[in-house]
GUVOTOR-425156 format. One line per field, with one value per residue: residue in one letter; y, z, x of N, C-alpha, C in turn; residue number from 1. Coordinates in Angstrom, 3 decimals. Last residue first. Example, Ala and Ser with C-alpha at 12.3 -4.5 7.8 and 13.67 -1.06 7.14 Angstrom:
% GUVOTOR-425156
loro	[S / A]
n_py	[-2.250 / -5.690]
n_pz	[7.080 / 7.800]
n_px	[12.850 / 13.190]
ca_py	[-1.060 / -4.500]
ca_pz	[7.140 / 7.800]
ca_px	[13.670 / 12.300]
c_py	[0.030 / -3.300]
c_pz	[7.870 / 7.800]
c_px	[12.900 / 13.200]
vexvex	[2 / 1]
//
This chain:
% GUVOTOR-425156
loro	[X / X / X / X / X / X / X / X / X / X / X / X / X / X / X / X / X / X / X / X / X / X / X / X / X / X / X / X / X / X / X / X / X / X / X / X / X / X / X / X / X / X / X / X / X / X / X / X / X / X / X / X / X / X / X / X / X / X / X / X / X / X]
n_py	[-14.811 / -13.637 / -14.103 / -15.364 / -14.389 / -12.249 / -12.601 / -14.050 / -12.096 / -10.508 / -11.777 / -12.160 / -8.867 / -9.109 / -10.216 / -8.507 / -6.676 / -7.457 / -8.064 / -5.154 / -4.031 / -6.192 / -4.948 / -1.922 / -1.946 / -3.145 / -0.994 / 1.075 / -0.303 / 0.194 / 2.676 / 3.504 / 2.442 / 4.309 / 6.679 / 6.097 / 5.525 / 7.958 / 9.885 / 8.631 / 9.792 / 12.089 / 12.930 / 11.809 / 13.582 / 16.345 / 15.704 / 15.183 / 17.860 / 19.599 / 18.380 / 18.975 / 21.985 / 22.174 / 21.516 / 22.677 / 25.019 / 24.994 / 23.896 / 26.615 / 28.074 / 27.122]
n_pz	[-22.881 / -22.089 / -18.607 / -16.128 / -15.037 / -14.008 / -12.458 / -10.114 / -9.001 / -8.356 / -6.269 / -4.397 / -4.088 / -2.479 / -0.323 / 0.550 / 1.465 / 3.358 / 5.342 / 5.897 / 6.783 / 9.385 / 10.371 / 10.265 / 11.957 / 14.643 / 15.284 / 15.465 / 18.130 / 19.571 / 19.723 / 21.066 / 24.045 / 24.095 / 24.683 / 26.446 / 28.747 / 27.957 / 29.593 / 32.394 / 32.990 / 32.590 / 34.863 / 36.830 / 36.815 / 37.232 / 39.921 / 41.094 / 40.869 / 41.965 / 44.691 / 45.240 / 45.498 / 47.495 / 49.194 / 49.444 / 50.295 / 52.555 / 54.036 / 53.609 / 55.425 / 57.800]
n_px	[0.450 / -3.141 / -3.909 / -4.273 / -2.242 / -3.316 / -5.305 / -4.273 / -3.203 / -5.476 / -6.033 / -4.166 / -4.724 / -6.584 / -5.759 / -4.367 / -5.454 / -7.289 / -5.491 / -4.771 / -7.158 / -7.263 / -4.922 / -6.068 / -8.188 / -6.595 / -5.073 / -6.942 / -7.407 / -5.740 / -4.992 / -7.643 / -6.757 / -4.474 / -5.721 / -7.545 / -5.350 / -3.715 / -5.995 / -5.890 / -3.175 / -3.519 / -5.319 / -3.763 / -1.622 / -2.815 / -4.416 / -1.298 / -0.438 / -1.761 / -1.757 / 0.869 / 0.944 / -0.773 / 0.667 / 3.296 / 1.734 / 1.251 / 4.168 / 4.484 / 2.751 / 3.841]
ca_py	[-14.372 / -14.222 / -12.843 / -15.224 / -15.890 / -12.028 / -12.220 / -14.868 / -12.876 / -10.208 / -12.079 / -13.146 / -9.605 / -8.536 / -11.142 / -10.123 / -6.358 / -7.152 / -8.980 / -6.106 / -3.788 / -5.907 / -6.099 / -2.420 / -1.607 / -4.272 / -1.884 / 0.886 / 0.291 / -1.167 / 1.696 / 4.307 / 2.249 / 2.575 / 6.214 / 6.478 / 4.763 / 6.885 / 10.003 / 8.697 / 8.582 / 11.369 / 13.206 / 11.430 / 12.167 / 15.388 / 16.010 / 14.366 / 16.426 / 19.581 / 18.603 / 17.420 / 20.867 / 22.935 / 20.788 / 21.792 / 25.131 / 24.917 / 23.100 / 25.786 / 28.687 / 26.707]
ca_pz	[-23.077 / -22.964 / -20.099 / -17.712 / -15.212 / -15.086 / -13.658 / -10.955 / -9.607 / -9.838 / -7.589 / -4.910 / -4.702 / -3.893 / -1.295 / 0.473 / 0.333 / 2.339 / 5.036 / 4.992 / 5.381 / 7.966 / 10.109 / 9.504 / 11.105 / 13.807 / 14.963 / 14.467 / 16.775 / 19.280 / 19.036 / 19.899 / 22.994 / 24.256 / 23.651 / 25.525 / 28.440 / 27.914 / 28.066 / 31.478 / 32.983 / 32.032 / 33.247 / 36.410 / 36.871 / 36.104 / 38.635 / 41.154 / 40.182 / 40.557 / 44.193 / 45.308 / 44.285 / 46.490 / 49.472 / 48.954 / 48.599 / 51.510 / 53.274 / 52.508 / 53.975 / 57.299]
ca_px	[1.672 / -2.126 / -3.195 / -5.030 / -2.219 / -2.492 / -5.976 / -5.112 / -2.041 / -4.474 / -7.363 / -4.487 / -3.193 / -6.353 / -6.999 / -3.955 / -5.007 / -8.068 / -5.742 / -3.907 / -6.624 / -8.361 / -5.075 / -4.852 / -8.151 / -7.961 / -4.603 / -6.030 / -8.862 / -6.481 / -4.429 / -7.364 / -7.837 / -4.541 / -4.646 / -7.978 / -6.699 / -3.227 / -5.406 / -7.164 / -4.251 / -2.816 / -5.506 / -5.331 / -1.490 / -2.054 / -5.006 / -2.896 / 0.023 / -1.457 / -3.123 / 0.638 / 1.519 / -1.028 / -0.561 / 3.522 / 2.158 / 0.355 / 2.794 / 5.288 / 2.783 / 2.538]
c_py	[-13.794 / -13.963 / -13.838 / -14.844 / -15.711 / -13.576 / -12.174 / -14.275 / -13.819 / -10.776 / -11.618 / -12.936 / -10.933 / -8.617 / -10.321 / -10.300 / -7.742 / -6.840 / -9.024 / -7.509 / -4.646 / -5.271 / -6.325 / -4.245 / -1.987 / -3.612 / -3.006 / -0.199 / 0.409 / -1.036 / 0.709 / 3.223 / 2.326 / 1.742 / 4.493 / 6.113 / 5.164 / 6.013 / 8.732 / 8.730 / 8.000 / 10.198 / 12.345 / 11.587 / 11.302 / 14.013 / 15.556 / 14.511 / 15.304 / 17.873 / 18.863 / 17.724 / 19.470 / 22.107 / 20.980 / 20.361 / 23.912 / 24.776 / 23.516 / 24.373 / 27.473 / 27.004]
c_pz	[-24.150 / -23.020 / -20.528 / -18.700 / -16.707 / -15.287 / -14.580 / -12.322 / -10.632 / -10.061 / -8.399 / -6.451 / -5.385 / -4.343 / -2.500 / -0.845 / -0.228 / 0.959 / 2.760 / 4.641 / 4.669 / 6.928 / 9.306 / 9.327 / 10.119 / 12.659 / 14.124 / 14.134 / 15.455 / 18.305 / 18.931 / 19.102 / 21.533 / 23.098 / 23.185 / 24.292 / 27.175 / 27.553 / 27.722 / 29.846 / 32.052 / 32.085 / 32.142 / 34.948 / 36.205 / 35.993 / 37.128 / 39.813 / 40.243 / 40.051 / 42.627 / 44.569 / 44.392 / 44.967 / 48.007 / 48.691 / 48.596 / 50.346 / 52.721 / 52.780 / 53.002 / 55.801]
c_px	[2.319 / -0.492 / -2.904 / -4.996 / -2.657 / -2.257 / -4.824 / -5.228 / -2.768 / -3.822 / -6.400 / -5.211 / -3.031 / -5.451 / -6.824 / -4.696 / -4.280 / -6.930 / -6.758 / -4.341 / -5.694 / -8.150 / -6.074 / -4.798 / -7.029 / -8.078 / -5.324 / -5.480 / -8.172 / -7.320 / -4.999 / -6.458 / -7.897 / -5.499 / -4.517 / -7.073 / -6.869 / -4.290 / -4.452 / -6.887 / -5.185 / -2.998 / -4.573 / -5.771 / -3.050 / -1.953 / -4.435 / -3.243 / -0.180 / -0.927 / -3.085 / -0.896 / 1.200 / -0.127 / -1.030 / 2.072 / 2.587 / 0.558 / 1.604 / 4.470 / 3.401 / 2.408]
vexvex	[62 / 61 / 60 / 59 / 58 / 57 / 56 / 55 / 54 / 53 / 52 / 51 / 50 / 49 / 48 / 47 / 46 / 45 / 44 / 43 / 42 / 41 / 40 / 39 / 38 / 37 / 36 / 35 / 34 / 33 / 32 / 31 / 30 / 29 / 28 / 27 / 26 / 25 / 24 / 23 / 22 / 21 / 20 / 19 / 18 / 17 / 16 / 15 / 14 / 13 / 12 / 11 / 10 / 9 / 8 / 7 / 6 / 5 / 4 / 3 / 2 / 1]
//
């Protein structure tokens, strides 16, 4: 009886883990998607600034 408690006792740890890990993945997941729209909006934002300086050195005199 003692070694199914303990083997009742580990299946109940690695539930909990599993769950938590779970859950932290979800979150992780999330977290990249947030980064990810962040970066696509920086690079798009550094596009456009690249455009306006290729414009402003046009304008230099040579």
């Amino acid at each position: 009886m003692l070694e199914l408690d303990q083997l009742d006792a580990t299946m109940d740890r690695l539930l909990a883990a599993s769950s938590r890990l779970y859950a932290e993945n979800a979150a992780l997941r999330a977290r990249v998607a947030v980064l990810e729209a962040d970066k696509a909006e920086l690079q798009q934002r550094m596009e456009e600034a690249r455009g306006r300086i290729e414009v402003l050195m046009e304008r230099l005199p040579a």
